[in-house]
N, CA, C and O atoms as a CHARMM CRD file, in Angstrom:
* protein
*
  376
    1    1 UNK  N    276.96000 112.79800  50.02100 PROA 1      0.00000
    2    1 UNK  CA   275.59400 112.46700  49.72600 PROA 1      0.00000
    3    1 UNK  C    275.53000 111.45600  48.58900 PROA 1      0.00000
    4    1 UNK  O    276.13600 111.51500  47.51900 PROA 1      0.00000
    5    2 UNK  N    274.54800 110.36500  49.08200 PROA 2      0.00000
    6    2 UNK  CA   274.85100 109.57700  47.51200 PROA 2      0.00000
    7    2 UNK  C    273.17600 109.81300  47.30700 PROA 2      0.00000
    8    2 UNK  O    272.34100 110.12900  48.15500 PROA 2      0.00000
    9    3 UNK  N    272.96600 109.47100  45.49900 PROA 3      0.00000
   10    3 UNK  CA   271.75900 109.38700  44.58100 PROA 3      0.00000
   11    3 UNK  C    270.86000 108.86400  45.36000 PROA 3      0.00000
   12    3 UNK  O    271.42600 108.44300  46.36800 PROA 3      0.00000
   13    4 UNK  N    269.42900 108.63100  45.40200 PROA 4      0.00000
   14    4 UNK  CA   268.24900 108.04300  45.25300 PROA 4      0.00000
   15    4 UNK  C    268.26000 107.19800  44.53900 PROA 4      0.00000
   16    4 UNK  O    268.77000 107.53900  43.47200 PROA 4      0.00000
   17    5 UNK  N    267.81000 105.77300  44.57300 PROA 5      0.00000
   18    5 UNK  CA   267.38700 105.02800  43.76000 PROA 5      0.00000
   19    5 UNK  C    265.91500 105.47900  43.56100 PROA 5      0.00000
   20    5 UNK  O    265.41500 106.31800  44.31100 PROA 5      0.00000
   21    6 UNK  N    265.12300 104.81800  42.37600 PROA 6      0.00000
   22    6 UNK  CA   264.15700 105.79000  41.75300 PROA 6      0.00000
   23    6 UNK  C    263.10400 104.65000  42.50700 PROA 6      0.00000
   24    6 UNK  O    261.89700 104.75600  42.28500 PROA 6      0.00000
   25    7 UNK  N    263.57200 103.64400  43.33600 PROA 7      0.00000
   26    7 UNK  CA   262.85800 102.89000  43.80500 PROA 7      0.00000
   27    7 UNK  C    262.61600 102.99200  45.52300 PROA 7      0.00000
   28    7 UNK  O    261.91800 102.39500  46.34300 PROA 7      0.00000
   29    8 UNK  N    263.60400 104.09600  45.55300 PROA 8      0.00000
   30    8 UNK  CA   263.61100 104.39000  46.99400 PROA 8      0.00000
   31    8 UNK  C    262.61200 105.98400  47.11400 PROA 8      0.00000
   32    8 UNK  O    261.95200 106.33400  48.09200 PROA 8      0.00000
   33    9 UNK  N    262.74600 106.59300  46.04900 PROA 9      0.00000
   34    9 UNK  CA   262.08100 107.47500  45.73200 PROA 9      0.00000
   35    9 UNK  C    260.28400 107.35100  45.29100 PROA 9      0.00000
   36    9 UNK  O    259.47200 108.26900  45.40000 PROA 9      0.00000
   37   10 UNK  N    260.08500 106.36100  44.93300 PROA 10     0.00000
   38   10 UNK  CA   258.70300 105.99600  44.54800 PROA 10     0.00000
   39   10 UNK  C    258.20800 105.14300  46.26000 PROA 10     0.00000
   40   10 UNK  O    257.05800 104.72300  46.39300 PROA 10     0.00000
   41   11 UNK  N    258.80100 105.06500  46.91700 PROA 11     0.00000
   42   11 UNK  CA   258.29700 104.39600  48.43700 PROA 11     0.00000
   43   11 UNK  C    258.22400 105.13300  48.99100 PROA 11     0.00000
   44   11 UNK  O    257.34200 105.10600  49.85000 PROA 11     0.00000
   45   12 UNK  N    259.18500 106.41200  48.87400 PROA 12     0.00000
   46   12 UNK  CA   258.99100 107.50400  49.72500 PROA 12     0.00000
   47   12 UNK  C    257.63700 108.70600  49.35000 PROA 12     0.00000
   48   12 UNK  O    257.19000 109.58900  50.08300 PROA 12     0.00000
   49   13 UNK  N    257.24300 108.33900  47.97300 PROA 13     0.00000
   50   13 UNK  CA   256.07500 109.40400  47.80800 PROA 13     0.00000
   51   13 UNK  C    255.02500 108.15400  48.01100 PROA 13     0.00000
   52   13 UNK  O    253.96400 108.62000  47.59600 PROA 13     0.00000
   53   14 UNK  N    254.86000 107.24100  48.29900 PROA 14     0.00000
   54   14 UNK  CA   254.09000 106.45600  48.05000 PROA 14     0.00000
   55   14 UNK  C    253.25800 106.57200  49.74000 PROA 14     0.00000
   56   14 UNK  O    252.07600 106.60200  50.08400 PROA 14     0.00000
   57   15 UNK  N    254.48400 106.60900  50.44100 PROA 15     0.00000
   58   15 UNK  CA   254.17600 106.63200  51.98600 PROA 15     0.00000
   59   15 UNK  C    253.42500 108.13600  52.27900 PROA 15     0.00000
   60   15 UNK  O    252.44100 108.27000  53.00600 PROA 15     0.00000
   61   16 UNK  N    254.21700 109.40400  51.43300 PROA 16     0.00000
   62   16 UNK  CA   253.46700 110.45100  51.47700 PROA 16     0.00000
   63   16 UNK  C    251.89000 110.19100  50.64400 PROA 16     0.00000
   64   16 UNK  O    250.88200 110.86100  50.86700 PROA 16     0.00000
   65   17 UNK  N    251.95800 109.44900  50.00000 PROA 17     0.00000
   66   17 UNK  CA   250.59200 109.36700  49.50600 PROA 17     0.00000
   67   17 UNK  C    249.23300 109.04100  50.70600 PROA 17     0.00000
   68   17 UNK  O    248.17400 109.60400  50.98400 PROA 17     0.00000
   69   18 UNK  N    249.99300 107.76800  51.20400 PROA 18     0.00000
   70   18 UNK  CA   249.24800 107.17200  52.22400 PROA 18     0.00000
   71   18 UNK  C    248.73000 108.16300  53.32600 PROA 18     0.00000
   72   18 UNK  O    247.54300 108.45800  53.46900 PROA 18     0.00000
   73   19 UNK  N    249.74600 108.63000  54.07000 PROA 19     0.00000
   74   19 UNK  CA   249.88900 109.57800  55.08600 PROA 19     0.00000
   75   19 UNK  C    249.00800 110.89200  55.00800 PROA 19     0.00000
   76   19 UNK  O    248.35000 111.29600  55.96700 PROA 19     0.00000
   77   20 UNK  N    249.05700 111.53200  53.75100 PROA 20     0.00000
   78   20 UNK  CA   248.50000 113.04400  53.02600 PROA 20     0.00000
   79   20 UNK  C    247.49600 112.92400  52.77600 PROA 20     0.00000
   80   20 UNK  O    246.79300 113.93300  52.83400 PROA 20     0.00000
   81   21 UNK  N    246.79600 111.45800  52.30600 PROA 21     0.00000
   82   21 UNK  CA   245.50200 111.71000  51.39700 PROA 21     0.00000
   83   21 UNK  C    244.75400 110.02100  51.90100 PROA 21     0.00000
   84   21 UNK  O    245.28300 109.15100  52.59500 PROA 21     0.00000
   85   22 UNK  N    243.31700 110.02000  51.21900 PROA 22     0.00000
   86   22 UNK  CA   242.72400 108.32400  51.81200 PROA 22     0.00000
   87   22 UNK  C    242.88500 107.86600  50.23300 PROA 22     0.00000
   88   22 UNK  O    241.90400 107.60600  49.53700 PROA 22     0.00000
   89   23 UNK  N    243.85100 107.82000  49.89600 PROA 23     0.00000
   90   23 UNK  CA   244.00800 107.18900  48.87300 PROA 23     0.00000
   91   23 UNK  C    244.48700 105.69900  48.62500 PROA 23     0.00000
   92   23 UNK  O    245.68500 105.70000  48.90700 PROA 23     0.00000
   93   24 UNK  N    244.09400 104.39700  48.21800 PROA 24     0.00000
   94   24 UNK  CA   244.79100 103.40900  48.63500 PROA 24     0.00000
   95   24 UNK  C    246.22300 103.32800  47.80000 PROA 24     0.00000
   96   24 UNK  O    246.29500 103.27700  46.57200 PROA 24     0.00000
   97   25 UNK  N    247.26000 103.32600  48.64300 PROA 25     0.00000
   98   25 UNK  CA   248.32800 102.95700  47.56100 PROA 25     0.00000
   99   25 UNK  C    249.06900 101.94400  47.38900 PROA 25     0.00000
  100   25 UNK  O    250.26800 101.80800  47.14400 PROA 25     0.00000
  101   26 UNK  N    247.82500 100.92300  47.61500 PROA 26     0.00000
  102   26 UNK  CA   248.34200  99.93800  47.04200 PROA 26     0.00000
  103   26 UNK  C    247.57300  99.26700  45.41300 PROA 26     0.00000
  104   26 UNK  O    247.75500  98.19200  44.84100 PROA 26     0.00000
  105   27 UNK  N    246.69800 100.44900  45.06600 PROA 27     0.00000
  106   27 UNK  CA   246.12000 100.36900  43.66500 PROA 27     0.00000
  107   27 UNK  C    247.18700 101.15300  42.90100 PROA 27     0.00000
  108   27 UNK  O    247.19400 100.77200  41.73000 PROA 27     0.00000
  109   28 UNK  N    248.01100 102.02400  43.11400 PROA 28     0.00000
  110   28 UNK  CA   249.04100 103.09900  42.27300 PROA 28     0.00000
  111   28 UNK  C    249.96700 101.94900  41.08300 PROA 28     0.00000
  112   28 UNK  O    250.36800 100.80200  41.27800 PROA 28     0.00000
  113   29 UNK  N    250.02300 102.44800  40.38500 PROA 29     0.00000
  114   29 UNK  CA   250.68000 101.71800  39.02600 PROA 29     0.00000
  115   29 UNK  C    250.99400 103.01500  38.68100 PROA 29     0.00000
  116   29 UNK  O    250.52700 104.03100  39.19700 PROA 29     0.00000
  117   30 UNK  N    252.07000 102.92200  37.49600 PROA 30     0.00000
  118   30 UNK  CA   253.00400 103.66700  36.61300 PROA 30     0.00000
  119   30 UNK  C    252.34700 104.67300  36.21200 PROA 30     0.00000
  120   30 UNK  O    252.86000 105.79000  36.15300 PROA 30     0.00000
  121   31 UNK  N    250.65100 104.33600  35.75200 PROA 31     0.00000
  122   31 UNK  CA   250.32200 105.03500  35.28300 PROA 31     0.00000
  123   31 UNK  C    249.13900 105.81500  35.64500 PROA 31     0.00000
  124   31 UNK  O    248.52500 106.51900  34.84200 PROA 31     0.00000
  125   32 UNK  N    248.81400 105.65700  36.97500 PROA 32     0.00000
  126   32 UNK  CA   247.93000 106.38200  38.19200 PROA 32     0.00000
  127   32 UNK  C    248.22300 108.01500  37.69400 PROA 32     0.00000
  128   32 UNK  O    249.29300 108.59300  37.50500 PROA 32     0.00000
  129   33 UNK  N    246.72400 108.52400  37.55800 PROA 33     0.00000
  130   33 UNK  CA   247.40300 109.91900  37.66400 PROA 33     0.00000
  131   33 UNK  C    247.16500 110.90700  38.73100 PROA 33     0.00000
  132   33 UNK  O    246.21700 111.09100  39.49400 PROA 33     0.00000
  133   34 UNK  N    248.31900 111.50000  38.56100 PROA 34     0.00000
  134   34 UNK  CA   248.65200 111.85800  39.89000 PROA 34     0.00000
  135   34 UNK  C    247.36400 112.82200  40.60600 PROA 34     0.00000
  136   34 UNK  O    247.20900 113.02000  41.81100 PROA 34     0.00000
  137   35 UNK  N    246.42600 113.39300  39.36400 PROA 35     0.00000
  138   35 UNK  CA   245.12200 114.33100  40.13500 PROA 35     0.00000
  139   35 UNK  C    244.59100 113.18700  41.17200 PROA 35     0.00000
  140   35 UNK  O    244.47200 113.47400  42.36300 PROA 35     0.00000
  141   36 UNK  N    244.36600 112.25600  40.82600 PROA 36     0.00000
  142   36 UNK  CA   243.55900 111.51100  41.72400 PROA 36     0.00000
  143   36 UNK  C    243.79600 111.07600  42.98900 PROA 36     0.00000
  144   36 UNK  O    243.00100 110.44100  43.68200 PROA 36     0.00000
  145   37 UNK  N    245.15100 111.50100  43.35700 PROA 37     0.00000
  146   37 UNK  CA   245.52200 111.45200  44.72000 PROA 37     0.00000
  147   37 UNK  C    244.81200 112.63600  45.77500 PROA 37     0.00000
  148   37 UNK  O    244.66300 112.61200  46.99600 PROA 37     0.00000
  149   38 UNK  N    244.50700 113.50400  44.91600 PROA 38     0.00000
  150   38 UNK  CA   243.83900 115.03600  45.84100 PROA 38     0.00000
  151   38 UNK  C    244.98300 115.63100  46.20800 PROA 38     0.00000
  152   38 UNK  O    244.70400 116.77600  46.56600 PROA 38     0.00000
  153   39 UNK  N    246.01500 115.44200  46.28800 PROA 39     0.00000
  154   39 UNK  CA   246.49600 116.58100  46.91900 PROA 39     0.00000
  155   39 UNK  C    246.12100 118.23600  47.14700 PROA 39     0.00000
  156   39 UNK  O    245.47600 118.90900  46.34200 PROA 39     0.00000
  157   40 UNK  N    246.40800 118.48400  47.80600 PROA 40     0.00000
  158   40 UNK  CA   246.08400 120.21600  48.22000 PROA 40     0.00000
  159   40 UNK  C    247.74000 120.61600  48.52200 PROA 40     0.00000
  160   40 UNK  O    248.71200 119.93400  48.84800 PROA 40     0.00000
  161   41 UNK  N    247.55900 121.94900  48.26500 PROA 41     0.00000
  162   41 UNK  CA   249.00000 122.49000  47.93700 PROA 41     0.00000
  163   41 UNK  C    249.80300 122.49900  49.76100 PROA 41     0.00000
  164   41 UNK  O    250.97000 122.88800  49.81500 PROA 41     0.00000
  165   42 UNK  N    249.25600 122.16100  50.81800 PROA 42     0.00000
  166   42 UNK  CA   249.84600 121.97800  51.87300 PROA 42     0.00000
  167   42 UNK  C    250.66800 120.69000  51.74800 PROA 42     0.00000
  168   42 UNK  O    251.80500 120.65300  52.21900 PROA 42     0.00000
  169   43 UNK  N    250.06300 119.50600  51.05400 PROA 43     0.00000
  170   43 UNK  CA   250.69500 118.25800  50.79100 PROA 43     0.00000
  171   43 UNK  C    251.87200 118.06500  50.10900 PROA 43     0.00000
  172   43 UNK  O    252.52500 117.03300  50.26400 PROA 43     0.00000
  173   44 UNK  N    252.35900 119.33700  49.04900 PROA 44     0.00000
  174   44 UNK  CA   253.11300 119.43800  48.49600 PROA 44     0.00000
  175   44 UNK  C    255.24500 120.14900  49.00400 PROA 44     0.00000
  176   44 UNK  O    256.43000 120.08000  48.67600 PROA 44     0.00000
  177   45 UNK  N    254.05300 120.86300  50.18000 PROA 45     0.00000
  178   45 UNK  CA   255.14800 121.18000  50.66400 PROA 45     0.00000
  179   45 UNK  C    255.88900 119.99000  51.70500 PROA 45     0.00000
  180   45 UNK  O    257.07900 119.67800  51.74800 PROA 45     0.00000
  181   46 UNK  N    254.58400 119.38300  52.62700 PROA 46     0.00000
  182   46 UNK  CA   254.70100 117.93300  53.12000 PROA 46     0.00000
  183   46 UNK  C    255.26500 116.43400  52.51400 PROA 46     0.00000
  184   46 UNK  O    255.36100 115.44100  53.23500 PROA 46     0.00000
  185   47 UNK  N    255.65800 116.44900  50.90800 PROA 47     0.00000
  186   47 UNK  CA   256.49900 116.08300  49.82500 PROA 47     0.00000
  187   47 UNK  C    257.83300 116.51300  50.08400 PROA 47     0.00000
  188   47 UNK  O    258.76200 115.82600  50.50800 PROA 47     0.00000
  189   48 UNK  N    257.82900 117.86600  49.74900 PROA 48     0.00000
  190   48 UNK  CA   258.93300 118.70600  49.53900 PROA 48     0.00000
  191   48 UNK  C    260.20500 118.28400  50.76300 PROA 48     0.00000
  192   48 UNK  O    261.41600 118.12500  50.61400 PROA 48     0.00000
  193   49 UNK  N    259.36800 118.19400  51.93600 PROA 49     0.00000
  194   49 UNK  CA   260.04800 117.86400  53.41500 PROA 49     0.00000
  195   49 UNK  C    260.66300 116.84000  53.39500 PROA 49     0.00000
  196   49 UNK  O    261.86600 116.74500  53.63500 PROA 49     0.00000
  197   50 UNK  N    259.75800 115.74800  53.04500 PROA 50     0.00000
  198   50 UNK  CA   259.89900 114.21900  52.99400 PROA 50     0.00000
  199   50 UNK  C    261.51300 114.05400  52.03900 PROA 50     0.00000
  200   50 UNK  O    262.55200 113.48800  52.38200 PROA 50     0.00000
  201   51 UNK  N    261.24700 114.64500  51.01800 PROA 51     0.00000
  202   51 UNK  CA   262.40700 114.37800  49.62800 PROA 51     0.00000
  203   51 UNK  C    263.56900 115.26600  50.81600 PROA 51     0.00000
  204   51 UNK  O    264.29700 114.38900  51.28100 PROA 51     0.00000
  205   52 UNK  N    263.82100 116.18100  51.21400 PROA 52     0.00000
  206   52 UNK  CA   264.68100 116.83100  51.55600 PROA 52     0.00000
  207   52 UNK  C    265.15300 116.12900  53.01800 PROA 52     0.00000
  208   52 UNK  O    266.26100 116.34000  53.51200 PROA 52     0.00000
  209   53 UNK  N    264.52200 115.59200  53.39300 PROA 53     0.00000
  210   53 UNK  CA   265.30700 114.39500  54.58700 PROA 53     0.00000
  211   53 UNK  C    265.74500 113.42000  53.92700 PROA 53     0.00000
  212   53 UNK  O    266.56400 112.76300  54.57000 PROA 53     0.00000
  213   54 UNK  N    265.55200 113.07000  52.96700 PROA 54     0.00000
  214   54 UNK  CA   266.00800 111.95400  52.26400 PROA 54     0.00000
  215   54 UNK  C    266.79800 111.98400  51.36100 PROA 54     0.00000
  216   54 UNK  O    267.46500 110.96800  51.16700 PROA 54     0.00000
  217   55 UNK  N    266.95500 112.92800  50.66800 PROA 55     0.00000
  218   55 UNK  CA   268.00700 113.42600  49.61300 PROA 55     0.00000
  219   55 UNK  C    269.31300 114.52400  50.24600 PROA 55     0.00000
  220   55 UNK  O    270.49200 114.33400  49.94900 PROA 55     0.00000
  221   56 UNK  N    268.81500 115.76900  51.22600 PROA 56     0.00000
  222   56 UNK  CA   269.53400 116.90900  51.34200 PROA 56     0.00000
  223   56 UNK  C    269.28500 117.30200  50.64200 PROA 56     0.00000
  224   56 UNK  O    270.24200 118.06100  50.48800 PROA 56     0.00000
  225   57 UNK  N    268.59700 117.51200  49.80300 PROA 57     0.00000
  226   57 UNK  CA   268.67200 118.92300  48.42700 PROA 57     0.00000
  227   57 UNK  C    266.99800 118.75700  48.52200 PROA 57     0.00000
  228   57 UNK  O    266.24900 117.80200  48.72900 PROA 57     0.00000
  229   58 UNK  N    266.79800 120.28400  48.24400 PROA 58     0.00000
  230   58 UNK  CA   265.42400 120.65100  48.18400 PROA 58     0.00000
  231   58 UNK  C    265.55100 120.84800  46.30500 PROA 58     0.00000
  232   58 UNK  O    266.34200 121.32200  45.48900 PROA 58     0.00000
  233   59 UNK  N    263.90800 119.98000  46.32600 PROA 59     0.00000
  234   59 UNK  CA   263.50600 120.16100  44.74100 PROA 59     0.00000
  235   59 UNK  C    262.21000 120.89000  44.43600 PROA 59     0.00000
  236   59 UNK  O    261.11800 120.53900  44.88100 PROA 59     0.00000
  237   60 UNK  N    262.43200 122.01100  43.58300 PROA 60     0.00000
  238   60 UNK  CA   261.20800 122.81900  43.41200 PROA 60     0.00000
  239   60 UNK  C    260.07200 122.29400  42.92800 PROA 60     0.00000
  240   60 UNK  O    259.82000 122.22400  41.72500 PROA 60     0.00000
  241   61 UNK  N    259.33400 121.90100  43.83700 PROA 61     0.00000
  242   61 UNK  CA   258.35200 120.49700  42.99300 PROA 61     0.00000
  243   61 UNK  C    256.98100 121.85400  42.12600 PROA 61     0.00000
  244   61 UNK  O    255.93500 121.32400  41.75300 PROA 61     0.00000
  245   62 UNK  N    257.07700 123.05900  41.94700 PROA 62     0.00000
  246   62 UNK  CA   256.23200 123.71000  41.16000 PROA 62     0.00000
  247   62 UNK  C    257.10100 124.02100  39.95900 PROA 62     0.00000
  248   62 UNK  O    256.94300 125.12400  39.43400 PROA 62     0.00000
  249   63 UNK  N    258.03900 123.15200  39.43600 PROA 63     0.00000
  250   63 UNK  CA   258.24700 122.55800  38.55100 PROA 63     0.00000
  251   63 UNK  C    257.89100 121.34900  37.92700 PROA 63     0.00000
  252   63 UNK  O    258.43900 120.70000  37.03700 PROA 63     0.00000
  253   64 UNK  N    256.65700 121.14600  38.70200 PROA 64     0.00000
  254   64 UNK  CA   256.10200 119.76700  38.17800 PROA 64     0.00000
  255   64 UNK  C    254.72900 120.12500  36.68100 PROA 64     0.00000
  256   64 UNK  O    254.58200 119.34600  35.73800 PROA 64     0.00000
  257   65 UNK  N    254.02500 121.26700  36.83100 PROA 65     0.00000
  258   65 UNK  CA   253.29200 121.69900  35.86400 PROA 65     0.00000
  259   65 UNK  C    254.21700 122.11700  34.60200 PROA 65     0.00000
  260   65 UNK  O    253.90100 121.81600  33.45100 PROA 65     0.00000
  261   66 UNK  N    255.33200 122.80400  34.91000 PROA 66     0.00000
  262   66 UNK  CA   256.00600 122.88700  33.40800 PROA 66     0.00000
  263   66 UNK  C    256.49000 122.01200  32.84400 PROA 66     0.00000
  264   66 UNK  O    256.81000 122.10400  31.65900 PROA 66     0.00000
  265   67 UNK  N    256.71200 120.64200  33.76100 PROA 67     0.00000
  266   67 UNK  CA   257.67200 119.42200  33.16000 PROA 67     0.00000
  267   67 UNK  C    256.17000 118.40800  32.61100 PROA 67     0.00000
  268   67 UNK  O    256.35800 117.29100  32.12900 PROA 67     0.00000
  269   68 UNK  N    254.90600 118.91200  32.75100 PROA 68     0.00000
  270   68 UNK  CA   253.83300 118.66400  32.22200 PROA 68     0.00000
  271   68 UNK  C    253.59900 116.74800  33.03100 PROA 68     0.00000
  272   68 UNK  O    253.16900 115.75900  32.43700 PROA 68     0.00000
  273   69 UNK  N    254.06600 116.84100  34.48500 PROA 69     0.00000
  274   69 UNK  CA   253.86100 115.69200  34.66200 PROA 69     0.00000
  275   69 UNK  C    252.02200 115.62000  35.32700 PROA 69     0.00000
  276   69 UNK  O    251.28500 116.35400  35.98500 PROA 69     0.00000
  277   70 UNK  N    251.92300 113.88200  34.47200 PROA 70     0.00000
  278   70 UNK  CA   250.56000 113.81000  34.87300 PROA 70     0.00000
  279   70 UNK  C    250.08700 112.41900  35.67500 PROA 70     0.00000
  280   70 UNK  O    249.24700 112.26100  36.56000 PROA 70     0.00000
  281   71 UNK  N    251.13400 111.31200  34.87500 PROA 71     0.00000
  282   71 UNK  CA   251.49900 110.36100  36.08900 PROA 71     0.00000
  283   71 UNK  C    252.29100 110.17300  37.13900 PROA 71     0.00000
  284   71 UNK  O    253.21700 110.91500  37.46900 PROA 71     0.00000
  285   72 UNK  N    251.80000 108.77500  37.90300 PROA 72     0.00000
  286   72 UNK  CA   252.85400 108.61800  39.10300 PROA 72     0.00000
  287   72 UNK  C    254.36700 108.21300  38.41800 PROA 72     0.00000
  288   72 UNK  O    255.39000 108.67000  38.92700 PROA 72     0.00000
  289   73 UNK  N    254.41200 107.52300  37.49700 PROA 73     0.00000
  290   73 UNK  CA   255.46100 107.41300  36.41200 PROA 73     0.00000
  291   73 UNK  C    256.28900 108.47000  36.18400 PROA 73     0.00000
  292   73 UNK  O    257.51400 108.43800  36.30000 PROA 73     0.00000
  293   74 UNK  N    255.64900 109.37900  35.87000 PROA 74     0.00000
  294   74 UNK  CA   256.52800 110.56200  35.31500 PROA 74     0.00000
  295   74 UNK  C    256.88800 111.50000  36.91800 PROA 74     0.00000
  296   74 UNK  O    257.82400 112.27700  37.10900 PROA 74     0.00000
  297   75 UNK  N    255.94600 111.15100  37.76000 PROA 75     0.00000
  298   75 UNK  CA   256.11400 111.86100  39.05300 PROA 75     0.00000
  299   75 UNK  C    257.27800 111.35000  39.38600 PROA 75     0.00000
  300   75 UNK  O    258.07400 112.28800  39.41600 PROA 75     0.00000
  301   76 UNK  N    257.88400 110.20700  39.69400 PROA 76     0.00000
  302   76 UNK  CA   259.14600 109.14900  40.21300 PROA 76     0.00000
  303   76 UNK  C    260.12600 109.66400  39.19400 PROA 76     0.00000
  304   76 UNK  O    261.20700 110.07200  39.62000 PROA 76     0.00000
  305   77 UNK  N    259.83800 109.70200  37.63800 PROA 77     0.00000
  306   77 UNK  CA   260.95200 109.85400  37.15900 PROA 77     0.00000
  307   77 UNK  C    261.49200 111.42500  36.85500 PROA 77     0.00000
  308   77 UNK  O    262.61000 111.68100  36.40800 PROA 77     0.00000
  309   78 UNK  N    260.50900 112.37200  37.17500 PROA 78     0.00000
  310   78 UNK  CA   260.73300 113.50700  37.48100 PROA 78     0.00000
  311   78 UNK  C    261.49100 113.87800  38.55100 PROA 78     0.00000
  312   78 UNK  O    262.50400 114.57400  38.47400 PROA 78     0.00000
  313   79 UNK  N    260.96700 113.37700  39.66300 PROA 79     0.00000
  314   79 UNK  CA   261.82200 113.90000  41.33500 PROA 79     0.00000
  315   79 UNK  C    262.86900 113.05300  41.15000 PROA 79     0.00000
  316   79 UNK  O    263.77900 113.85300  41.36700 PROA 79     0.00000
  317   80 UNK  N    263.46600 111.92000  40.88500 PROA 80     0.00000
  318   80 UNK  CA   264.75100 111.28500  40.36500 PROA 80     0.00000
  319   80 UNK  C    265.49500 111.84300  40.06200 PROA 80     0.00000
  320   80 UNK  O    266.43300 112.04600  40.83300 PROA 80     0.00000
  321   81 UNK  N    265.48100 112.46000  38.62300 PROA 81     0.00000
  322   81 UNK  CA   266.63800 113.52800  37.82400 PROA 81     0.00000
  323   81 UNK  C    266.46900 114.46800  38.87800 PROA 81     0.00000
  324   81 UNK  O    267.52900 114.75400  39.43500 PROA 81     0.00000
  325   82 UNK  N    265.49300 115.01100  39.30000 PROA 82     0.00000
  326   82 UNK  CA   265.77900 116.45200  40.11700 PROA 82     0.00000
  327   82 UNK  C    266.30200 116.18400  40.98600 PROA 82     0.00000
  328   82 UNK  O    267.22000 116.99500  41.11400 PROA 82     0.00000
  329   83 UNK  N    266.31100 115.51100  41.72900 PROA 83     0.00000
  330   83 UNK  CA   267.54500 115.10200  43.02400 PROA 83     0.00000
  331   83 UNK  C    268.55600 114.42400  43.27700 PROA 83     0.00000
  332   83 UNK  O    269.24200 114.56100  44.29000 PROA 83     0.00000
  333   84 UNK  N    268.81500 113.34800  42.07600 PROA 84     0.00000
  334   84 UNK  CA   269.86800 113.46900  41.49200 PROA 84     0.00000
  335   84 UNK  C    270.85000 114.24900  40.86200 PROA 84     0.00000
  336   84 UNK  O    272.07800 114.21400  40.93600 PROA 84     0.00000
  337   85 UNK  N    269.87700 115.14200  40.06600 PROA 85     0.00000
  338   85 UNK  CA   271.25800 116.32100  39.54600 PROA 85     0.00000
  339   85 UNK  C    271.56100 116.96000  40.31100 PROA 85     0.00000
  340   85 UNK  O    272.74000 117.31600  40.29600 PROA 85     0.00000
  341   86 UNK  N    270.66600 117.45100  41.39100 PROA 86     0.00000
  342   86 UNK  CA   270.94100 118.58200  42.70800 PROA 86     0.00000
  343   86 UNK  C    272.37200 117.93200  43.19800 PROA 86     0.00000
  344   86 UNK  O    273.42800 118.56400  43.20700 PROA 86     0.00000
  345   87 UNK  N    272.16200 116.02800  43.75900 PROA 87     0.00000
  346   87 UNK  CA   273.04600 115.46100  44.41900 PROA 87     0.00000
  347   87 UNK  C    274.38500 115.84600  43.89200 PROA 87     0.00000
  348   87 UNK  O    275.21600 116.56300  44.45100 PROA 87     0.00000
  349   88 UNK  N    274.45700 115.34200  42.89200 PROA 88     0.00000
  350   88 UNK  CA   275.55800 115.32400  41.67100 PROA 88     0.00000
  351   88 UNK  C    276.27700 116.98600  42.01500 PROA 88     0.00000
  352   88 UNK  O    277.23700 117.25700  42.73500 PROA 88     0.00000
  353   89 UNK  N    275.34600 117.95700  41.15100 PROA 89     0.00000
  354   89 UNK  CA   275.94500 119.04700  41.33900 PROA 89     0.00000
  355   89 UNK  C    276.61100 119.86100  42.92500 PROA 89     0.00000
  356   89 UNK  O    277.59900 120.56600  43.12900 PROA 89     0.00000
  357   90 UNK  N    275.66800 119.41100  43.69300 PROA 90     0.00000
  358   90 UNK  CA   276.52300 119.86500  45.10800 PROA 90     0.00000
  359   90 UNK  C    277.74600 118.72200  45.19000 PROA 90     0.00000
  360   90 UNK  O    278.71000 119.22600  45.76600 PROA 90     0.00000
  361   91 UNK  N    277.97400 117.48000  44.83000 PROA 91     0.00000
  362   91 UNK  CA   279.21600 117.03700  45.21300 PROA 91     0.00000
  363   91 UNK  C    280.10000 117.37700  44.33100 PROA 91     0.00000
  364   91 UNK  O    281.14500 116.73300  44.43000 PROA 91     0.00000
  365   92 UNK  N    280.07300 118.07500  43.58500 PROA 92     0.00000
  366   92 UNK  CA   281.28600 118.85800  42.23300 PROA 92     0.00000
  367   92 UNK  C    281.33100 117.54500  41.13300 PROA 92     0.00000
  368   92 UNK  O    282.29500 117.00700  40.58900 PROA 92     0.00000
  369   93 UNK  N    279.78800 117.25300  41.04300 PROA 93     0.00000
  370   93 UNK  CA   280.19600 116.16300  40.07000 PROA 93     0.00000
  371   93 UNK  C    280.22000 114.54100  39.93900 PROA 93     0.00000
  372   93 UNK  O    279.91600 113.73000  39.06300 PROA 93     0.00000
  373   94 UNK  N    280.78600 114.48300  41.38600 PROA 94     0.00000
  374   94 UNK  CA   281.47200 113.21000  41.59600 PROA 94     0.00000
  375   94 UNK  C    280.13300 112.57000  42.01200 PROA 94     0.00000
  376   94 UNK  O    280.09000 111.38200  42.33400 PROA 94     0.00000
């Protein structure tokens, strides 16, 4: 399994944005916050799916309220480390 780029990762929620909600995303910047997308907690698991075809590793995204994320910024650079370290740690490291 190799890493996510954090740029392959921000296209891939970006498309879930589109898809999940009538949100335009092509107004989203760094610092969009993320309430304003609407999500509803079905969308989240519809995330959850998306990252896990694309990574192999499932990331507990209701770890997103304790990591106190509130932008799309911190959303990208949140699911990054988390599926990156997942990656990392299932390949022993390497």
């Amino acid at each position: 399994m190799n890493t996510l780029t954090t740029d392959v990762i921000e296209s891939l929620i970006k498309e879930q944005v589109d898809e999940l909600t009538d949100f335009d995303v092509t107004t989203i910047t760094q610092e969009t916050p993320v309430s304003e997308f609407g999500f509803v907690s079905l969308d989240f698991i519809s995330i959850q799916v998306a990252l896990k075809r694309a990574s192999g590793v499932t990331v507990d995204l209701s770890q997103l309220a304790e990591a106190n994320v509130t932008t799309f910024g911190e959303l990208i650079a949140f699911l990054s480390q988390a599926i990156n370290q997942k990656i990392l740690n299932n390949n022993g490291g390497y």
